[in-house]
MIDRENLO-741027 format. One record per residue (C-alpha): x, y, z; residue in three letters; residue number from 0. Coordinates in nm, 4 decimals, always signed. Each point is the difference from the previous one (the first is absolute). Layout:
<recs>
rec xx=X, yy=Y, zz=Z, aa=Ala, i=NUM
...
</recs>
This chain:
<recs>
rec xx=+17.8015, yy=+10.3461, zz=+11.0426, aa=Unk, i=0
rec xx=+0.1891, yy=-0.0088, zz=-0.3223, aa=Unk, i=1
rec xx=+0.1297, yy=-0.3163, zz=-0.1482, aa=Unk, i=2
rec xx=+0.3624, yy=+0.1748, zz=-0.0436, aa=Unk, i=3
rec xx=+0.0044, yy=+0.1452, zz=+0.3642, aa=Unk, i=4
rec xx=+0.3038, yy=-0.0138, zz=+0.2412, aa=Unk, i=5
rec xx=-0.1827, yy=-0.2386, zz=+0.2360, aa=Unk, i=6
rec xx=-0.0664, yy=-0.2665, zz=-0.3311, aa=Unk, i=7
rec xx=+0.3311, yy=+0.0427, zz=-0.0613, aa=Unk, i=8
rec xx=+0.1183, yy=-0.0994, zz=+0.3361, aa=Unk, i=9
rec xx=-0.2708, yy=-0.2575, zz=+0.0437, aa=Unk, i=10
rec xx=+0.1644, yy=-0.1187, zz=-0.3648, aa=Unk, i=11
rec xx=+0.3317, yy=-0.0300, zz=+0.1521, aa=Unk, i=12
rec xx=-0.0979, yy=-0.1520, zz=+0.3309, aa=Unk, i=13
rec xx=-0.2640, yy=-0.2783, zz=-0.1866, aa=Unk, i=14
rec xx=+0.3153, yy=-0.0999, zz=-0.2246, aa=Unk, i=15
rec xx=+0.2331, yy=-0.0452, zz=+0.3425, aa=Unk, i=16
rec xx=-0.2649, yy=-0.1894, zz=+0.1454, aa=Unk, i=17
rec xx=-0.0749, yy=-0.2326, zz=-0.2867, aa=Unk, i=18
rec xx=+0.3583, yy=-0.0587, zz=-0.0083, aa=Unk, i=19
rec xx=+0.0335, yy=-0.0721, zz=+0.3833, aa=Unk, i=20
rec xx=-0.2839, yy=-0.2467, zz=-0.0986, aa=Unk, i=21
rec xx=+0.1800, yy=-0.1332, zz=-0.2581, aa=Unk, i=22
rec xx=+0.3089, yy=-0.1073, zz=+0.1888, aa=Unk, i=23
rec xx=-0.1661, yy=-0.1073, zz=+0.2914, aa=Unk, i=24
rec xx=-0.3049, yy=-0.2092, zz=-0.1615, aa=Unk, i=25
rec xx=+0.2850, yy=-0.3625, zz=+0.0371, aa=Unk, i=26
rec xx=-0.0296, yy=+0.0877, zz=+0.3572, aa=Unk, i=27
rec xx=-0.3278, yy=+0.1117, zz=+0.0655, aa=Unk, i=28
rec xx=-0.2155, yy=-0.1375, zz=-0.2608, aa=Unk, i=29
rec xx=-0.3394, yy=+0.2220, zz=+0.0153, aa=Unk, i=30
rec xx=+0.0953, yy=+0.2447, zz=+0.2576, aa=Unk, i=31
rec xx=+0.2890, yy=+0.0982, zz=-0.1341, aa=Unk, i=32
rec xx=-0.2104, yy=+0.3543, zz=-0.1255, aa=Unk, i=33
rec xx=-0.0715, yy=+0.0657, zz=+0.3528, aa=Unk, i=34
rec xx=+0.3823, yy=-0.0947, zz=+0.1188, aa=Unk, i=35
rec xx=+0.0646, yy=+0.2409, zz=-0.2850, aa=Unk, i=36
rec xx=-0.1626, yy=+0.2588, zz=+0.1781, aa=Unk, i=37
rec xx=+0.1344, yy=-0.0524, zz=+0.3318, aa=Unk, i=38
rec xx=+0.3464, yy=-0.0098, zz=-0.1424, aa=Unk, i=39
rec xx=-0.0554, yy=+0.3326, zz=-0.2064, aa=Unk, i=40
rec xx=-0.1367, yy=+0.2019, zz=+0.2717, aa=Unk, i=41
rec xx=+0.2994, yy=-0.1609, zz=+0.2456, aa=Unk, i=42
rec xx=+0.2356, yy=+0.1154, zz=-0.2836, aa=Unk, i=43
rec xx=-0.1330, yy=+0.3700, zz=-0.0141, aa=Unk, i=44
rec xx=+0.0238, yy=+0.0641, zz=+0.3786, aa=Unk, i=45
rec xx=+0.3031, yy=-0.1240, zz=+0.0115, aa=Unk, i=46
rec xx=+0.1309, yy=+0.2505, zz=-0.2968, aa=Unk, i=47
rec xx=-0.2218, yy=+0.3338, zz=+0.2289, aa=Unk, i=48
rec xx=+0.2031, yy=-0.1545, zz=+0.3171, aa=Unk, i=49
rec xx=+0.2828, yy=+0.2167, zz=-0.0199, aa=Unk, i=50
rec xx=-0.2731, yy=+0.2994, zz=+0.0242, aa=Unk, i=51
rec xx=-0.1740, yy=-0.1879, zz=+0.3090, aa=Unk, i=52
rec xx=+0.3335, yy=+0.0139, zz=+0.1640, aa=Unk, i=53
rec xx=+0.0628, yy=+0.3729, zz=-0.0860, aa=Unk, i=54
rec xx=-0.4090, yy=+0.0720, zz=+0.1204, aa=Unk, i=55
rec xx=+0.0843, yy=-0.1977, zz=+0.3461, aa=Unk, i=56
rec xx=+0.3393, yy=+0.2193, zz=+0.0504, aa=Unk, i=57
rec xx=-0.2354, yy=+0.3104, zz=-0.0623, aa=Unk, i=58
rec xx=-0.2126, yy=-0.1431, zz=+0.2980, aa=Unk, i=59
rec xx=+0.2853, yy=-0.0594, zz=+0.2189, aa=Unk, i=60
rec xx=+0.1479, yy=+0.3654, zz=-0.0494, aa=Unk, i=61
rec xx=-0.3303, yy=+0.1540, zz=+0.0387, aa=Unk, i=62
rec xx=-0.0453, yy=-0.1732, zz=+0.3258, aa=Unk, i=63
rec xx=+0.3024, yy=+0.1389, zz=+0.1402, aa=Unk, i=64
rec xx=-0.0895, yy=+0.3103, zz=-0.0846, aa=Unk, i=65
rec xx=-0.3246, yy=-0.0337, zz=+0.2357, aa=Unk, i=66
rec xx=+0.1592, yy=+0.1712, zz=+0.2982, aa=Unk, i=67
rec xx=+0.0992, yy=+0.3353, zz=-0.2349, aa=Unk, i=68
rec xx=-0.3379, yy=-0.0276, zz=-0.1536, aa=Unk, i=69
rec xx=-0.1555, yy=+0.0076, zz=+0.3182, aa=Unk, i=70
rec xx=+0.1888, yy=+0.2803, zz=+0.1880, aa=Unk, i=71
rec xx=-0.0595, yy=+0.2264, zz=-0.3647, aa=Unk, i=72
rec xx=-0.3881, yy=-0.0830, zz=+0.0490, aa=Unk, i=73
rec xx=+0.0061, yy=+0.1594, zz=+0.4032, aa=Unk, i=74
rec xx=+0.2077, yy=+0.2638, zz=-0.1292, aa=Unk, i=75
rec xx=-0.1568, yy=+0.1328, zz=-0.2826, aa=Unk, i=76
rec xx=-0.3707, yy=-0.1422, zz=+0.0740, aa=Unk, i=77
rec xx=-0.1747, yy=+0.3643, zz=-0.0144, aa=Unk, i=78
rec xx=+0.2528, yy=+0.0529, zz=-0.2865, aa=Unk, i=79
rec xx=-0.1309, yy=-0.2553, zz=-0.3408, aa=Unk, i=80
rec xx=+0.1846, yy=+0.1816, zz=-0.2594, aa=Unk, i=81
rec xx=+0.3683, yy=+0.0226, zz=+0.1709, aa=Unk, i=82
rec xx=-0.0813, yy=-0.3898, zz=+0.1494, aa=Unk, i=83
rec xx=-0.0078, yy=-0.1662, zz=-0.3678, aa=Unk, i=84
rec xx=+0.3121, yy=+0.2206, zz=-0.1062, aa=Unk, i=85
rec xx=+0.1433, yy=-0.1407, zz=+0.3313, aa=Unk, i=86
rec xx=-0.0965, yy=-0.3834, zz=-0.0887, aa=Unk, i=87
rec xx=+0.0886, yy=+0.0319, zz=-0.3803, aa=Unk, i=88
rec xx=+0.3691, yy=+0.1370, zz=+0.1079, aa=Unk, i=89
rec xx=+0.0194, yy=-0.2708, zz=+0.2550, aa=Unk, i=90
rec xx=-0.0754, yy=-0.2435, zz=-0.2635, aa=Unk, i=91
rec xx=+0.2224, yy=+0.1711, zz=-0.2372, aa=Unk, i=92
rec xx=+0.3097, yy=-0.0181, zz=+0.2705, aa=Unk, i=93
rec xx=-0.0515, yy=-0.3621, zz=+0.0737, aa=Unk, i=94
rec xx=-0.0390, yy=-0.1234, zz=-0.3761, aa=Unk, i=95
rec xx=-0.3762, yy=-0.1277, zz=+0.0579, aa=Unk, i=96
rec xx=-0.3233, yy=+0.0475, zz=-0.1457, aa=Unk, i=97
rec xx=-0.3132, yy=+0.0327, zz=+0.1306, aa=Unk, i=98
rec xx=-0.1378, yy=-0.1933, zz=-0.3528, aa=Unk, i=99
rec xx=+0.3016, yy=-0.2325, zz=-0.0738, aa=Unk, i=100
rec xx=-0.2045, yy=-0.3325, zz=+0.0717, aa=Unk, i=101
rec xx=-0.2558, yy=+0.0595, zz=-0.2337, aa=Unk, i=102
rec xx=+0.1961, yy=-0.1474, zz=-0.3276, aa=Unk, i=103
rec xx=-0.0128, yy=-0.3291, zz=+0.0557, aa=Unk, i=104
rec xx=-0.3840, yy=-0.0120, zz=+0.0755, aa=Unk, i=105
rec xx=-0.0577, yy=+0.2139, zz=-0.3138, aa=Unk, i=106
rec xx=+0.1970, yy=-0.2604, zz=-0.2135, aa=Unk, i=107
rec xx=-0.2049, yy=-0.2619, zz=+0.1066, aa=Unk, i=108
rec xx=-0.2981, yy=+0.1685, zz=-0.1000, aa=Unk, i=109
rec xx=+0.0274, yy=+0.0421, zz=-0.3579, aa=Unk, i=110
rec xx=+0.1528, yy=-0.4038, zz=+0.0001, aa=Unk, i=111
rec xx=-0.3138, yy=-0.0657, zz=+0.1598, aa=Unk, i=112
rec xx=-0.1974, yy=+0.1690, zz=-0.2892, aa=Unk, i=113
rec xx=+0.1611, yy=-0.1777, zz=-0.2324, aa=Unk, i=114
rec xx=-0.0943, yy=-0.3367, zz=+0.1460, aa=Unk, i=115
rec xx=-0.3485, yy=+0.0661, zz=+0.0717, aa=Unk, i=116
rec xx=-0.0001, yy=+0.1213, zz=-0.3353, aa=Unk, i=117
rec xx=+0.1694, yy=-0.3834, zz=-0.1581, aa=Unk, i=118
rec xx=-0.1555, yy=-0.2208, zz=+0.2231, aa=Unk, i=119
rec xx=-0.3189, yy=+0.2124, zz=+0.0015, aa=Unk, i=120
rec xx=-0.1066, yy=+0.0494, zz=-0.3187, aa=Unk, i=121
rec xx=+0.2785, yy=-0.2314, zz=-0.1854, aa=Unk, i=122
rec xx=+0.1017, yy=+0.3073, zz=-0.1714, aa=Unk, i=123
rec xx=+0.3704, yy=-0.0684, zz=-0.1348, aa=Unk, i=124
rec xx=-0.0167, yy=-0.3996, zz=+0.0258, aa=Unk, i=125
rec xx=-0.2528, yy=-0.1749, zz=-0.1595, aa=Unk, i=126
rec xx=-0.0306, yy=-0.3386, zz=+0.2069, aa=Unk, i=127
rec xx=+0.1320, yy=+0.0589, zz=+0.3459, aa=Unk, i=128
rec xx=-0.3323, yy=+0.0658, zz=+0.1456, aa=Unk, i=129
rec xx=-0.0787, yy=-0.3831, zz=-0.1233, aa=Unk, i=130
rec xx=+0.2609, yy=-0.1351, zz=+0.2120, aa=Unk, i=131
rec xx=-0.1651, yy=-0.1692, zz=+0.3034, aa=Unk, i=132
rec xx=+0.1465, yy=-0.0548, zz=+0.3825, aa=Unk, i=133
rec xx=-0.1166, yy=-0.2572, zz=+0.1308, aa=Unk, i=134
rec xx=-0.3207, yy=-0.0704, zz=-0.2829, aa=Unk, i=135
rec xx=-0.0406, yy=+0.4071, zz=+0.0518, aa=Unk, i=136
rec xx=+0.0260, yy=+0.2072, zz=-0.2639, aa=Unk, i=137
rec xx=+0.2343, yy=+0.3164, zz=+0.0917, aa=Unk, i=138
rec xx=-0.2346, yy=+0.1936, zz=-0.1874, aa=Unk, i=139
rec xx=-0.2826, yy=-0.0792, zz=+0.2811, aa=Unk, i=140
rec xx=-0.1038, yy=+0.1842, zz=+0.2449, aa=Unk, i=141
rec xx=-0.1550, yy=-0.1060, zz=+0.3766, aa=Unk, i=142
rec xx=-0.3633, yy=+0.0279, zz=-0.1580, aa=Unk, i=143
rec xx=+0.0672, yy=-0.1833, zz=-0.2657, aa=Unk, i=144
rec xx=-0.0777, yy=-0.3471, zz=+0.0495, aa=Unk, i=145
rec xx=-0.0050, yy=-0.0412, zz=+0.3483, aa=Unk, i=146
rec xx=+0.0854, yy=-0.4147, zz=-0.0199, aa=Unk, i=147
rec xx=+0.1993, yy=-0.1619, zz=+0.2373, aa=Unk, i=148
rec xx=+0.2970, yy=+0.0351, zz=-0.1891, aa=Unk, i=149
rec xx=-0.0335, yy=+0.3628, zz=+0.0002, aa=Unk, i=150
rec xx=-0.0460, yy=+0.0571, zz=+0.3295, aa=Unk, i=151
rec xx=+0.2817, yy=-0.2058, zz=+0.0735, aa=Unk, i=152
rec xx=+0.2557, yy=+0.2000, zz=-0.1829, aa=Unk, i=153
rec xx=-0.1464, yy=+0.3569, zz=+0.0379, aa=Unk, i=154
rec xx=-0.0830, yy=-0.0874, zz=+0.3992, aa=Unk, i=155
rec xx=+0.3781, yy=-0.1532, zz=+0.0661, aa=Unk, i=156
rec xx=+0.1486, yy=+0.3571, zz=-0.1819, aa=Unk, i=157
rec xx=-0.2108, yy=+0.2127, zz=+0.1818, aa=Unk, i=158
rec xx=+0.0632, yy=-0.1455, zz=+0.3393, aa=Unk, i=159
rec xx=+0.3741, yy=+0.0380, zz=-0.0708, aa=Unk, i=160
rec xx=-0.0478, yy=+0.3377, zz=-0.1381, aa=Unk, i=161
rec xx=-0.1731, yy=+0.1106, zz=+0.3533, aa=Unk, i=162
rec xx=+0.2815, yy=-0.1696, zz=+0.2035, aa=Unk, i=163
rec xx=+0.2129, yy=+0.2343, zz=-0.2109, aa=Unk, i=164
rec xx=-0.1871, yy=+0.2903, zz=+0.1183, aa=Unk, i=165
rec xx=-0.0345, yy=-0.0715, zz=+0.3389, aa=Unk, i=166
rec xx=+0.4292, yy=-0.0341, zz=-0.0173, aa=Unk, i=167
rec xx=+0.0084, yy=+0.3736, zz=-0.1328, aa=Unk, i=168
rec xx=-0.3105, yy=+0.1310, zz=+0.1934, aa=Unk, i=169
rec xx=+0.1243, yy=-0.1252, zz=+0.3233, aa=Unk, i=170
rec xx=+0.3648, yy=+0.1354, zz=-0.1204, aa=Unk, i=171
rec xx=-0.1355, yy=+0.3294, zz=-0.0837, aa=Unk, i=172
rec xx=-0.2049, yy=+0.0345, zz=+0.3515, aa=Unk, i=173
rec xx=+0.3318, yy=-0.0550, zz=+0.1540, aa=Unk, i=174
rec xx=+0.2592, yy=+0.2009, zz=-0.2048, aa=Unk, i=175
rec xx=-0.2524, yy=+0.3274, zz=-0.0564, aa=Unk, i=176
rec xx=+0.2300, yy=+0.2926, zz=+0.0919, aa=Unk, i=177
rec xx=-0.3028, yy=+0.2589, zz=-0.0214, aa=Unk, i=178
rec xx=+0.0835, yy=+0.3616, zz=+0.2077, aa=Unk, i=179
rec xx=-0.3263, yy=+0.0093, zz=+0.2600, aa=Unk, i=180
rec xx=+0.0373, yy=+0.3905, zz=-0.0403, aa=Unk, i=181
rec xx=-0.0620, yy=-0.0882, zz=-0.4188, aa=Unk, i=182
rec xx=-0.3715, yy=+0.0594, zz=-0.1067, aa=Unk, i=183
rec xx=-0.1381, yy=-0.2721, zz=-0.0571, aa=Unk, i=184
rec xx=+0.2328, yy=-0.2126, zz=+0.1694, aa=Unk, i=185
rec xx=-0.2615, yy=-0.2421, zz=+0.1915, aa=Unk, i=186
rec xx=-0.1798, yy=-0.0587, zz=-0.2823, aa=Unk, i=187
rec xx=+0.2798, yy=-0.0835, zz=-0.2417, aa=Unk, i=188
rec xx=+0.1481, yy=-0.2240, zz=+0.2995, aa=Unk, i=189
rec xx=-0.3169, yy=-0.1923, zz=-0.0291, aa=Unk, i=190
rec xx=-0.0099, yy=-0.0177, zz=-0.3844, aa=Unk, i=191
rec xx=+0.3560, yy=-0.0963, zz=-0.1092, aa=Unk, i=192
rec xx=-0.0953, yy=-0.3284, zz=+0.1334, aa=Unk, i=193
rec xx=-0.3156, yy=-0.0717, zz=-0.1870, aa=Unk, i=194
rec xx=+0.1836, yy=+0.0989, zz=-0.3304, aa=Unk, i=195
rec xx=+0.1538, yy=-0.3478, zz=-0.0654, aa=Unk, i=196
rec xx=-0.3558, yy=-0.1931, zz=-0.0064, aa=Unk, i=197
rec xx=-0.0925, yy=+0.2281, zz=-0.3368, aa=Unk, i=198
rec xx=+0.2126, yy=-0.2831, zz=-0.1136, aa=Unk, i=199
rec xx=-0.2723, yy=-0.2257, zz=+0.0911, aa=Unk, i=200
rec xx=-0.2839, yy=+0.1928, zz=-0.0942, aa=Unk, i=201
rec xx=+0.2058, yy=+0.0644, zz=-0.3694, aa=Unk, i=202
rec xx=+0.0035, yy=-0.3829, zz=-0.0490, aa=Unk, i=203
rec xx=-0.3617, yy=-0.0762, zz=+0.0210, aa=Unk, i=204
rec xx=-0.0657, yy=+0.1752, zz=-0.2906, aa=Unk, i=205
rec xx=+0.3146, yy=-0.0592, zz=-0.2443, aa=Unk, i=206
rec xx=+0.0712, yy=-0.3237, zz=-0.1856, aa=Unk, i=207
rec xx=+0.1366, yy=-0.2711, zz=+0.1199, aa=Unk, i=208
rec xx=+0.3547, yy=+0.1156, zz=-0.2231, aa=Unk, i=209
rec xx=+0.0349, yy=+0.3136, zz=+0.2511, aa=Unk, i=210
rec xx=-0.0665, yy=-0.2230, zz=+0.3059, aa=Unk, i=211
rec xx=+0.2935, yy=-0.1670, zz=-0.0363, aa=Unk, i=212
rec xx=+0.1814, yy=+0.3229, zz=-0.0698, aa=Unk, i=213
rec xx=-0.1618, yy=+0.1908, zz=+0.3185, aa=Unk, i=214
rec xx=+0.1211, yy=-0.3209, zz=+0.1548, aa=Unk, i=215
rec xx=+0.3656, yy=-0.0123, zz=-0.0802, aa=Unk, i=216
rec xx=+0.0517, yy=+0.3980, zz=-0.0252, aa=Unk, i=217
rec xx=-0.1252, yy=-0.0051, zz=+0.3858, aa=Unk, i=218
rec xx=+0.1914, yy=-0.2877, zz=+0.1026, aa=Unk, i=219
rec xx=+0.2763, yy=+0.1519, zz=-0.1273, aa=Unk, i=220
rec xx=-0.0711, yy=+0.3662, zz=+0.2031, aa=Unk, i=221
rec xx=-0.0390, yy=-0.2541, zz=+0.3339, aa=Unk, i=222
rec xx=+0.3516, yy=-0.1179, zz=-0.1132, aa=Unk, i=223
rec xx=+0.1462, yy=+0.3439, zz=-0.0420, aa=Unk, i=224
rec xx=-0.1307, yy=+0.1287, zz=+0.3206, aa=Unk, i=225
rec xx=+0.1260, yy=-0.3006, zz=+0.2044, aa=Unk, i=226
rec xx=+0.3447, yy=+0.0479, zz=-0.1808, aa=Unk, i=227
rec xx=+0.0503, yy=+0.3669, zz=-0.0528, aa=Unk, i=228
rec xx=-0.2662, yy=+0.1558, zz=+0.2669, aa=Unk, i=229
rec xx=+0.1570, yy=-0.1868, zz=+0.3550, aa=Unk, i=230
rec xx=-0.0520, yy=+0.2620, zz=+0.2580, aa=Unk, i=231
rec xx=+0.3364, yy=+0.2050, zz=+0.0349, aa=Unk, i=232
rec xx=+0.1455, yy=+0.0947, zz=+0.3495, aa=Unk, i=233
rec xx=-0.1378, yy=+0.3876, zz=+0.1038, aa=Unk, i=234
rec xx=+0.3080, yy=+0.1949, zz=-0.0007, aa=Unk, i=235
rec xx=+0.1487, yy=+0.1204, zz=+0.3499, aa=Unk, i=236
rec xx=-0.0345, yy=+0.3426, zz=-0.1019, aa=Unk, i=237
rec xx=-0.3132, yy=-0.0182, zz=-0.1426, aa=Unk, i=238
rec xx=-0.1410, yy=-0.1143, zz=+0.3654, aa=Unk, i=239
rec xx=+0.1476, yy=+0.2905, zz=+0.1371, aa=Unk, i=240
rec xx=-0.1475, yy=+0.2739, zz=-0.1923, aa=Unk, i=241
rec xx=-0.3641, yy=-0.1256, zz=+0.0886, aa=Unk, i=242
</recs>
């Protein structure tokens, strides 16, 4: 990748907020405070992508009360494909939703997410902060490395709070899936949605022990937005009718 890149840029950018997190917070937190850095950076990114979050969660909620439309246009037009997406498009169209509006957020995280596997991964924009330790660990290390008590200690106490976290949104997504049965494919995505939170997991037992903590606190903050901003809404009278 080249040295001037977009990504070094950003990794630039984020090492130098970090470092200065770190900076201010080392009175407080003496030899942690990199790894409080971290936590407080990635805190202080979701929060500025919240006011998407909110906007992707009002998509949801309008495309779920379109679900009754949607399914009377797939019985009426079923031997019909062509007329049934002009059909659903105009319905979205009328009712200001989009089938795609939720995918922002989740596409803004990804290329943050780049850029701090690419820091904390390779050091690549701030010389040092891989040398800061957590608890004796370097945030540099990963699982394999070392496996001393120490070690274990840290990486085994993230990852069990990192699978609590996933068991929050799997169990969350098993119980808010709004999948059509007449949808191809439907059983098996109903069975998959909730499996997609433990990549989370899997991701962690191969990254440093920098994007730990961030897969930590970016999740914790998801189980925070879902319990705040994703409380099962009231199904409209209407809405019960029509089905």
């Amino acid at each position: 990748m080249l040295a001037f890149s977009p990504v070094h840029d950003a990794a630039a950018a984020a090492g130098s907020a970090v470092g200065w997190l770190a900076g201010l917070l080392t009175p407080l937190a003496g030899g942690a405070a990199t790894a409080a850095a971290i936590v407080l950076f990635t805190i202080a990114v979701r929060l500025l992508i919240s006011p998407l979050t909110v906007a992707q969660v009002r998509a949801e909620r309008r495309r779920a009360a379109l679900a009754p439309q949607l399914r009377q246009l797939r019985q009426r037009y079923a031997a019909d494909p062509a007329t049934l997406q002009a059909e659903i498009f105009a319905l979205y169209r009328a009712a200001g939703a989009s089938p795609v509006a939720g995918c922002l957020p989740a596409l803004l995280q990804a290329p943050f997410f780049l850029v701090m596997y690419r820091l904390f991964g390779t050091g690549d924009g701030a010389v040092g902060l891989l040398d800061a330790r957590l608890a004796g660990v370097p945030l540099g290390w990963h699982l394999g490395d070392g496996l001393t008590p120490s070690v274990l200690l840290v990486f085994g106490v993230l990852l069990a709070a990192l699978a609590g976290l996933a068991t929050v949104l799997s169990r969350r997504a098993a119980a808010s899936a709004a999948v059509p049965a007449d949808q191809p494919g439907a059983a098996l995505l109903a069975r998959v949605l909730p499996l997609l939170p433990y990549g989370t997991v899997l991701l962690a037992l191969v990254v440093p022990l920098a994007a730990v903590l961030y897969l930590v606190t970016t999740t914790g903050w998801t189980v925070a937005e879902h319990v705040l901003l994703r409380r099962p809404q009231p199904v409209p009278v209407d809405a019960i009718d029509e089905r």
